[in-house]
C-alpha positions as CSV (number, residue, x, y, z in Angstrom):
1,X,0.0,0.0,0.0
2,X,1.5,3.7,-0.7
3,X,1.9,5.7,2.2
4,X,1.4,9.3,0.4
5,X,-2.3,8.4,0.2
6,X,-4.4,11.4,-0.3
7,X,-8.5,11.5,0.5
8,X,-11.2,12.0,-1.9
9,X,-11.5,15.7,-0.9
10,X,-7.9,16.7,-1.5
11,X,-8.0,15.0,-4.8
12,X,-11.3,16.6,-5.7
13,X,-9.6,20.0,-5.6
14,X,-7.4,19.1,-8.3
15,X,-8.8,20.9,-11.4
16,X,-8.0,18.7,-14.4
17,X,-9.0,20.0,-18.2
18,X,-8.3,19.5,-21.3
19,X,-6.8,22.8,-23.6
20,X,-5.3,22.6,-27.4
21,X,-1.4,24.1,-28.2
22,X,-1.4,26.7,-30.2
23,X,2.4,27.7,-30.1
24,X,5.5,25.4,-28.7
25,X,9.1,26.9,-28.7
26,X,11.9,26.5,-27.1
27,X,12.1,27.8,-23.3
28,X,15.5,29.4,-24.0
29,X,16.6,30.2,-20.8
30,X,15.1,26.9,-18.3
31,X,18.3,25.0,-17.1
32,X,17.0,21.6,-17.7
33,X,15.5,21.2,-21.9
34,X,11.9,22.9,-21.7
35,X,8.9,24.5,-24.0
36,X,7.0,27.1,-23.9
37,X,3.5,26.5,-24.9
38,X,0.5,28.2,-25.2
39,X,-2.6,26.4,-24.4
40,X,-6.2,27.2,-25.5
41,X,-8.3,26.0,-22.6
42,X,-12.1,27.6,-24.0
43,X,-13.5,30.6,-22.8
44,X,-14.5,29.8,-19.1
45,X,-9.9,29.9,-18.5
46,X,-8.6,31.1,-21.9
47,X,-5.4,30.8,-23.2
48,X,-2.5,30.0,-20.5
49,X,1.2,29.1,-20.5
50,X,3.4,26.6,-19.5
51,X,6.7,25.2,-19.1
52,X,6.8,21.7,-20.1
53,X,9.9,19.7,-20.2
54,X,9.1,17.2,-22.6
55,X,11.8,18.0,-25.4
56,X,13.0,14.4,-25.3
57,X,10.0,12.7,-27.2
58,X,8.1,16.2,-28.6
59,X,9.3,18.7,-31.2
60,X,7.6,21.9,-31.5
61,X,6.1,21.3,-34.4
62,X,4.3,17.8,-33.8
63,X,3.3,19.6,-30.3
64,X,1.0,22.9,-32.4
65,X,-3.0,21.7,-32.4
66,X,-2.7,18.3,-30.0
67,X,-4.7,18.3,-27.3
68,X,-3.7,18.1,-23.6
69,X,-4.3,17.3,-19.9
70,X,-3.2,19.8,-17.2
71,X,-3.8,20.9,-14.0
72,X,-5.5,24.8,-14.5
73,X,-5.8,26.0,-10.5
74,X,-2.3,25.9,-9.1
75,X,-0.5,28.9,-8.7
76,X,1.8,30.3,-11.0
77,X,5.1,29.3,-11.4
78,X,8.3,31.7,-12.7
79,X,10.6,29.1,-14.9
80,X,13.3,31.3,-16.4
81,X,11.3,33.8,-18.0
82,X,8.0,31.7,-18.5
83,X,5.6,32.2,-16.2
84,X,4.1,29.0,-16.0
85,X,0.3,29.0,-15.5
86,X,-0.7,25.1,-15.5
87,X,1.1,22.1,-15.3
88,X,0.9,19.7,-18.5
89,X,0.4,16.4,-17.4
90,X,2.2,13.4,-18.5
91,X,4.3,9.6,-17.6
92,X,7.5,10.2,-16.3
93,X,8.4,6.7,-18.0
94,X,12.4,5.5,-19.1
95,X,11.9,6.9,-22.5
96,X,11.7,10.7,-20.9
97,X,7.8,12.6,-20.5
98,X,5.1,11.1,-22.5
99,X,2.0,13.2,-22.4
100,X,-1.1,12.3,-20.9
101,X,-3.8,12.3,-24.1
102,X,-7.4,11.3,-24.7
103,X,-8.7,8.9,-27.5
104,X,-11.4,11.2,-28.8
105,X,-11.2,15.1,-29.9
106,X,-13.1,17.3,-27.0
107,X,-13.7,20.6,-26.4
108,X,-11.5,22.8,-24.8
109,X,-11.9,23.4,-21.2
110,X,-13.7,19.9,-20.7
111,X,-12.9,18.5,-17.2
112,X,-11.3,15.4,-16.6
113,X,-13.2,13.2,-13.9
């Protein structure tokens, strides 16, 4: 059994949604390999950034119009000069970050349950 076992409650406060790149580039200045992306995440959040350090398996170009999961209500981070609204969610597995995705085109914003 894990012992970093979390109630329903806490886990309930996690906001989870799905939100379309628009733009990936390089994150210039992070000191481990990161992106910038801007994600489209409908009208109730809008458009928000994030660093995402998922370089190993993603170029920017195959990373523009897919669809992702990430967590929208955690508070800002600064990474270099990104400020880092949402956290992209993915595997941390031994071929480096592979994004979390869904089998069917949704719309932007839609929860995750």
């Amino acid at each position: 059994m894990l012992d970093n076992m979390i109630g329903i409650e806490d886990f309930l406060k996690v906001d989870m949604r799905v939100g379309t790149i628009l733009e990936a580039s390089v994150n210039k200045k992070a000191r481990k390999p990161a992106y910038k992306l801007k994600i489209d995440f409908g009208e109730e959040i809008g458009i928000k950034t994030s660093s995402a350090q998922i370089t190993k398996l993603y170029t920017t170009d195959e990373l523009v119009g897919r669809q992702v999961i990430a967590v929208v209500n955690f508070p800002p981070r600064q990474i270099a000069d990104v400020k880092s609204e949402v956290l992209v969610l993915g595997s941390d597995s031994k071929q480096g970050i592979v994004l979390l995705g869904l089998t069917e085109k949704v719309e932007n914003g839609d929860k995750i349950c």
